[in-house]
N, C-alpha and C positions, 0 to 999 in steps of 0.2 A: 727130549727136545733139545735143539741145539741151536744154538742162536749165533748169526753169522754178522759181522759190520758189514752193511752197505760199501761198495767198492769207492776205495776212497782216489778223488783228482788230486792234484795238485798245480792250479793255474799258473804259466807262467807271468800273469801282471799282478801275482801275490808275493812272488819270489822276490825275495830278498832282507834287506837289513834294513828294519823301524826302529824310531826313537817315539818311547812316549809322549807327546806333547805336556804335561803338566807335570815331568820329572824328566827335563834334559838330562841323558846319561843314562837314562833305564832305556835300554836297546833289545831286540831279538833280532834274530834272523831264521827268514822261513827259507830254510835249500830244498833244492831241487830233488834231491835225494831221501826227500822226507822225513826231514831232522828239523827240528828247530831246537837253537840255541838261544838261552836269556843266562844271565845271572844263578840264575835258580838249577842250569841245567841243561842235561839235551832229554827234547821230548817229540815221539814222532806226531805229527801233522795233516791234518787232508780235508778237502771241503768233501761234505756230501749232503744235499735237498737243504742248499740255505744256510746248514751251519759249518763252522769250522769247528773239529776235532783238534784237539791241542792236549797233547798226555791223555787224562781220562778226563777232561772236560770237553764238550759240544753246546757250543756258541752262536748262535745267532751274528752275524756280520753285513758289512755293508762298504765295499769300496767306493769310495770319494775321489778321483781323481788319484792324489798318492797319498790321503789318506786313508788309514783302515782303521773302520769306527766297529769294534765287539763290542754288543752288550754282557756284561758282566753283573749278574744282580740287575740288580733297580740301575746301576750308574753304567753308562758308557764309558767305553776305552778309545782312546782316540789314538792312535799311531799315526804317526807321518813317516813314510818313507824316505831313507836317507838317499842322497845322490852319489853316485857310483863312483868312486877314488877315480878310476880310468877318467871320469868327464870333467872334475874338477878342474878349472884352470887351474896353472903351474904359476 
């Protein structure tokens, strides 16, 4: 028997660089390329039926505007996405 993942997307209104809300400074970034980078690492990435795949975890999720709330366990993750160095006023 051979067991195949679900073909995984990668949305582009997921893309990009989050900052945890309850630990300013703990950041990722979901690229296009299906890489995401934290702290911890680069781990590939992809939504498929609801959840996000992240290394070998698959999460439940929920985009908010620019935030990204994963359930992780019993407690929610809340991520805000960061705004793009190019738009920042100078």
């Amino acid at each position: 028997m051979t067991f195949r993942l679900p073909s995984l997307e990668r949305p582009a209104e997921l893309v990009g660089e989050y900052e945890l809300e309850l630990s300013p400074g703990v950041r990722m970034t979901l690229g296009a390329d299906g890489n995401a980078t934290s702290q911890a690492g680069v781990a590939p990435w992809g939504v498929t039926q609801g959840l996000l795949l992240l290394g070998q975890d698959m999460l439940p999720f929920e985009l908010q505007g620019d935030r990204l709330v994963v359930q992780a366990g019993l407690v929610p993750l809340v991520w805000r996405k960061c705004q793009a160095t190019a738009s920042r006023p100078q």
